[in-house]
C-alpha positions, 0 to 999 in steps of 0.5 A: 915397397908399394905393389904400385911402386914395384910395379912401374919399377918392373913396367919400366925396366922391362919397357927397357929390356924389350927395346934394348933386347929388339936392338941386339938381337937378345930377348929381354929376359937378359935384363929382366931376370937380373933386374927382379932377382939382384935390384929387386929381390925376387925369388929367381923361379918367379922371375924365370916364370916371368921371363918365359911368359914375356917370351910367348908374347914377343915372339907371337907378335913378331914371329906372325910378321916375318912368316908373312913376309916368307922369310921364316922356314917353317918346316924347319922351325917345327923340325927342330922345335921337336928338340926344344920342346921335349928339352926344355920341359926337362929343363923346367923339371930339373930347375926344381932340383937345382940350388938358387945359386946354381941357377945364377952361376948357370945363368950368369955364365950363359950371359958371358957367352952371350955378350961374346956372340953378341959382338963376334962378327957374323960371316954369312956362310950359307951354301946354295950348291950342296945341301945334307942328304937328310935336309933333302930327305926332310925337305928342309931346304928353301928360298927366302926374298931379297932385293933381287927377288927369291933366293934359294938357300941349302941346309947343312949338319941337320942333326949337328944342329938337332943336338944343340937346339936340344941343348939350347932347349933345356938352357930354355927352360932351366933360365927362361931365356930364348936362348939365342946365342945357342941357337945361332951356333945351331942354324948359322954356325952349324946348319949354315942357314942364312942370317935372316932365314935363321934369326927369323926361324929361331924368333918363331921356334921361341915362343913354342919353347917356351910355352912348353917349358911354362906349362910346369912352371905354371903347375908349379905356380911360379908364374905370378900374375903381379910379375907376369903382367907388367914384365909382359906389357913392359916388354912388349911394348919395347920390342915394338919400339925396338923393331921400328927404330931398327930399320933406320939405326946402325945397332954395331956400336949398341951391340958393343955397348950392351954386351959390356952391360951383360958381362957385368950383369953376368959377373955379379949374377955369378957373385950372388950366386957364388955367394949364397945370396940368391 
């Protein structure tokens, strides 16, 4: 295969990977690091590098939007970011110890549980009375506008939520991923922070994750550029796209949808990897 060919093979099916992750609420390194190990066999450290540089540059381009809106909670995002910052280093470091096939089965169960979030339907459980005494104590708490102005929300489980953004930190930087799923358990599920404030706050915590994480992986020189920059470029442009075409599409049916696609991406990432052929 030609550098020119490989190359708007990956333009294009990053391209795919930013619109259809933009759509879903997953980032495209669920479909990135499937398509350059499995279709185009690339080397899956190299394809994690890819993958977390991609990462940086979505989330800096979208994050900057929604902290301009007001909807992001800062102080929240740099409070737990304290957690997937240090873990994901450690997540990076451990991918040198760790067998291909390990990291493929890791990854591959992660996308099941992700593909599950995806279509499990999300209850709104944010409480404005009460709040955790150490949200309080670190001022966590905050508003965020609506149609009916600025809405006051409460903060809950602070450090059940510390504990797994320091697992989802580390998934971070072993796989290259946003690791969105496990966040949302963290800030929905676990803190009940509302949806918007927490999908928001995790999309501006994502890109710090993962430029923390690239830094050994960069030392490693397992970022190549000839990767980096067409999945970067593919990616970003089909968030872009993606976030337009959001606010005027119903994405329930897309969800289901691509969840299906994930589960057989995952199935097969956990075959090769099982298999020996990564």
């Amino acid at each position: 295969m030609s550098v020119l060919l490989f190359t708007i093979i990956v333009l294009a099916g990053a391209f795919l990977a930013g619109l259809v992750g933009s759509l879903t609420g997953l980032g495209g390194g669920v479909v990135i690091i499937p398509l350059l190990t499995l279709v185009l066999g690339v080397d899956i450290h190299y394809a994690i590098g890819a993958s977390i540089v991609s990462v940086i540059a979505t989330s800096s381009g979208s994050a900057a939007a929604y902290v301009k809106e007001g909807i992001t909670n800062i102080r929240i995002g740099m409070f737990l970011e304290m957690a997937t910052t240090i873990s994901a280093i450690i997540g990076a470091v451990v991918t040198v110890y760790l067998d291909p096939s390990y990291i493929a089965v890791i990854f591959g169960l992660i996308l099941l549980f992700s593909a599950a979030m995806m279509v499990v339907k999300k209850v709104d459980r944010s409480d404005n009375d009460t709040s955790g005494k150490l949200a309080v104590f670190f001022k966590l708490n905050g508003t965020y506008p609506t149609e009916g102005g600025m809405k006051k929300y409460a903060v809950h489980r602070v450090l059940g939520g510390f504990v797994m953004m320091f697992f989802a930190g580390i998934i971070s930087g072993l796989l290259g991923i946003g690791s969105g799923a496990l966040k949302v358990i963290a800030m929905d599920n676990i803190m009940r922070i509302p949806f918007k404030v927490s999908t928001t706050t995790s999309n501006f915590m994502m890109g710090v994750t993962a430029a923390a994480s690239a830094i050994v992986y960069l030392h490693r020189g397992q970022i190549d550029p000839g990767i980096a920059m067409p999945v970067t470029i593919g990616v970003l442009c089909g968030a872009t796209l993606g976030s337009k075409i959001l606010v005027r599409t119903k994405t329930d049916k897309l969800k289901v949808v691509f969840a299906v696609v994930v589960t057989f991406l995952a199935l097969q990432m956990i075959y090769n990897g099982l298999s020996g052929k990564l």
